[in-house]
N, C-alpha and C positions, 0 to 999 in steps of 0.2 A: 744811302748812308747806313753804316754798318752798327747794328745795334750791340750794344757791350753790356755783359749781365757782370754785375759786382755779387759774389755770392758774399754772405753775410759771415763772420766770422765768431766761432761761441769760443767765448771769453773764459767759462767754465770750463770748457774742457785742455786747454790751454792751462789755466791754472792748475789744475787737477793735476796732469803731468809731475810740473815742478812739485805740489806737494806726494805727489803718490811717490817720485824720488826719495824727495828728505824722510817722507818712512820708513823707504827700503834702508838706505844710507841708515840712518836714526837708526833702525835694528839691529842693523851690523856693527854698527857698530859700537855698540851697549854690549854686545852677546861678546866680540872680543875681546874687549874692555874687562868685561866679565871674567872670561874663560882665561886670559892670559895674561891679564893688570890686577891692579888691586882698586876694581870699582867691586864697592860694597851690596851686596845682596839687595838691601831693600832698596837702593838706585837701582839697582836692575828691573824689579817691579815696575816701578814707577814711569822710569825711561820708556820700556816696553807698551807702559799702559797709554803712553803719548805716542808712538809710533803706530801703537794699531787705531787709536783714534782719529789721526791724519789718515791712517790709511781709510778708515769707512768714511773718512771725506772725502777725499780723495774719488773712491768709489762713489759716492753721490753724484760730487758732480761731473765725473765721467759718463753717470748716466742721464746728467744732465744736459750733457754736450751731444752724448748720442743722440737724445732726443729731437736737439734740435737740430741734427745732421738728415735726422728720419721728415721732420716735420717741412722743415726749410732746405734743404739744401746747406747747411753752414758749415764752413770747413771746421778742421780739429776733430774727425773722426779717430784720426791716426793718432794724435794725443792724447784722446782718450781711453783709445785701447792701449794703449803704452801705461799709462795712466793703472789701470787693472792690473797690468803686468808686474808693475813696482810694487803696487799695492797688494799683491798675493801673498806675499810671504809674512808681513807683521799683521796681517787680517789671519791667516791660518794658526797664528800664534796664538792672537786674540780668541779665534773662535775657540781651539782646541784647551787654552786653559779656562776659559767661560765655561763650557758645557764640562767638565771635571769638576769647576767651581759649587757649579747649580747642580748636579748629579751624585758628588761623591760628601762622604759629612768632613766638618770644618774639624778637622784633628790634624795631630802634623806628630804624635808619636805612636807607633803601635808596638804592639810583645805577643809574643805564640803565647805567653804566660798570664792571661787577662788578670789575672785573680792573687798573683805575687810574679810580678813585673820586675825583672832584675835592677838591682841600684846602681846608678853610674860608679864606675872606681871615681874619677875625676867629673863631675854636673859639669857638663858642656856651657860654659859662658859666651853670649855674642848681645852683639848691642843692637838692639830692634828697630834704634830710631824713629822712622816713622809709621811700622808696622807696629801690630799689636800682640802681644800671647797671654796667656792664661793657664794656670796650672793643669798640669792631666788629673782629671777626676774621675769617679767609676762610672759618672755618665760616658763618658769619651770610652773609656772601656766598653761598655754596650754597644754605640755606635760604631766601635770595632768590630765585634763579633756579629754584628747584623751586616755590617758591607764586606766583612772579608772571612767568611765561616770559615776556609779551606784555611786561613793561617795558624796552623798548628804546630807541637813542638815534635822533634822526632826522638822515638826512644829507638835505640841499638842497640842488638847482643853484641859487645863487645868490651873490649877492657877501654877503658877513658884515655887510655894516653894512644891508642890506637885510634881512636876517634878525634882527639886532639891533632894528632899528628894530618888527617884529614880534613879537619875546619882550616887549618894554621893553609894548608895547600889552595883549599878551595877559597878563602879568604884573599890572599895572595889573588889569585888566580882572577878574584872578582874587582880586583882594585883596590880593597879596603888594604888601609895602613894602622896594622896595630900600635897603637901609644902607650899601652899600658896594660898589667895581666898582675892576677892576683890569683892565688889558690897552687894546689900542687897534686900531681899525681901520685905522688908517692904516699904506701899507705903508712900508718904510723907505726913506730918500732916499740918492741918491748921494751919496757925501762927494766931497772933494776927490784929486783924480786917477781917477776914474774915468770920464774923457772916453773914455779907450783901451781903454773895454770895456761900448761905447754900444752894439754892435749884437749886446751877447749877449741871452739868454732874462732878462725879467726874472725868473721862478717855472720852477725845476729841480726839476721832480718826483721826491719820492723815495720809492722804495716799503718805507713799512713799515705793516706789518700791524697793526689797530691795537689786537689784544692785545699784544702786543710792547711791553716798556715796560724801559727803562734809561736814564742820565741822557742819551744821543743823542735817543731817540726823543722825549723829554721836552722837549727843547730843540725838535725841529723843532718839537712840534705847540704849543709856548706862542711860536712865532717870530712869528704873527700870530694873535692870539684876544683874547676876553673871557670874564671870569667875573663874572657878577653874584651879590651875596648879597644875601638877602632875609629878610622874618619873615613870618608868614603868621598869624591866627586862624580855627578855625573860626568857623562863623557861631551854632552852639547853644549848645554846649558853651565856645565859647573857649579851646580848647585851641591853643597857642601850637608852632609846627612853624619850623626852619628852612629855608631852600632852598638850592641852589647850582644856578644856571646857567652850563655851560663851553657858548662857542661856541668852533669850532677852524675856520678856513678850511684845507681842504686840496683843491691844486689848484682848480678851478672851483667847487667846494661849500663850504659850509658845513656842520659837524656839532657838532649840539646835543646837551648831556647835562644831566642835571636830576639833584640828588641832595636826598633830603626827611632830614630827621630831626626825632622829636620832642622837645622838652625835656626830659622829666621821663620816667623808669621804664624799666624793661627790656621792655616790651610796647607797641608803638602801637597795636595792637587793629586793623591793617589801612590805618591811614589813612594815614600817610606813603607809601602806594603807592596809595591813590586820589586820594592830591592833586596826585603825580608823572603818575599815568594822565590825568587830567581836565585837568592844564597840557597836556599833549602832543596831548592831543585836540583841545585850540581852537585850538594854534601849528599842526597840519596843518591844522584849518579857515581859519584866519587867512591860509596860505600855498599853501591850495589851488592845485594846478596845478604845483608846484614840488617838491612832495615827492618824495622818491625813497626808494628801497631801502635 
């Protein structure tokens, strides 16, 4: 009589599958949703934060199922590796904005300019719903300058609408969409009666420092500048960032400051200071040879 072994079948790993799918699936399709509908920012959070959490179930009991493939003999080995497979992509999500979370500080605005931070032409409005924000303070400040010391502003010998004309390229060039520009290059014209004061200096240099900020110093450095504002998306995710470009002409230079912020939450997870870093990176390539200190 011919003996028949029934191997025993883990139910975990079986299950794991279908959910390690619906994560993958869940991810996808949040992030397209995202990227090319009008599903709202902080749904995208939240969506996300339910897809990698199926996912580390997923993965549990996948290794629940291995185990007792290892132990017993019990089919659903292959379900459970399947299971992993779906499950890699919104666990990579998950890990990847965890460890930025727990590693980088909770701000979502930064400025090459800690100390007089350029003013929105238009304050960026978005509705938070269920995330939270909180004004930038000169704490947040600090913890700028402690995680990103290299974000600083550039000064160049050059004339300002020559500079301009290469932020305008390399802004372009970077995806941002200018909304809105305040200021002018042009410097100011003699009025009437000032025939009898043809042969002074047209630019009196004056020295102020440029932490140094009260409404004088205010006044010199917006006497001849630009500020451009902008919108930016990333390219994956579509996460939606503001910019602010101040160009200040003082004396023979020009000096650029870039300020990012994100829309939505009290955390940009790092990126308003890579997308600050990566603009500054291509306007020195862009103006190679003029750069200064």
């Amino acid at each position: 009589m011919a003996i028949r072994f029934d191997r025993p079948v883990s139910s975990a790993a079986r299950f794991s599958r279908l959910l390690g799918a619906f994560s993958l699936v869940l991810a996808l399709a949040v992030l397209i949703a995202h990227r090319f509908g009008g599903l709202a920012t902080p749904y995208l959070v939240l969506l996300l934060i339910v897809a990698a959490g199926c996912g580390l179930l997923a993965a549990m009991l996948a290794a629940v199922g291995l185990r007792s493939l290892w132990v017993s003999g019990a089919e659903g080995g292959l379900a459970a590796l399947a299971a992993l497979i779906y499950a890699a992509f919104p666990l990579a999500i998950g890990a990847l904005a965890t460890e930025r979370y727990m590693t980088l500080p909770a701000i979502y605005d930064v400025s090459t300019d800690p100390a007089s931070a350029p003013d929105w032409l238009s304050p960026p409005k978005s509705d938070q719903i269920w995330l939270k924000r909180n004004p930038v303070t000169p704490e947040d400040r600090e913890q700028q300058m402690a995680a990103y010391p290299e974000l600083t502003g550039r000064r160049y010998e050059g004339a300002l609408d020559r500079v301009l004309e290469a932020v305008r390229k390399v802004a372009k060039q970077s995806g941002f969409v200018i909304v809105k520009t305040s200021g002018t290059t042009e410097p100011a014209k003699p009025g009437p009666g000032d025939d009898a004061v043809a042969d002074a200096p047209g630019i009196i240099p004056v020295p102020t420092p440029r932490p140094y900020d009260d409404d004088v110093a205010k006044l010199i450095r917006g006497a001849n500048g630009v500020t451009l504002q902008a919108t930016n998306r990333t390219l994956i995710l579509g996460l939606r960032f503001d910019i602010l470009i101040r160009l200040r002409e003082e004396a023979e230079t020009t000096f650029v400051d870039i300020r990012v912020a994100s829309r939505y939450g009290q955390h940009d997870l790092g990126l308003s200071a890579a997308i600050a870093g990566d603009y500054l990176k291509a306007l020195d390539a862009e103006l190679l040879g003029i750069a200064g200190g």
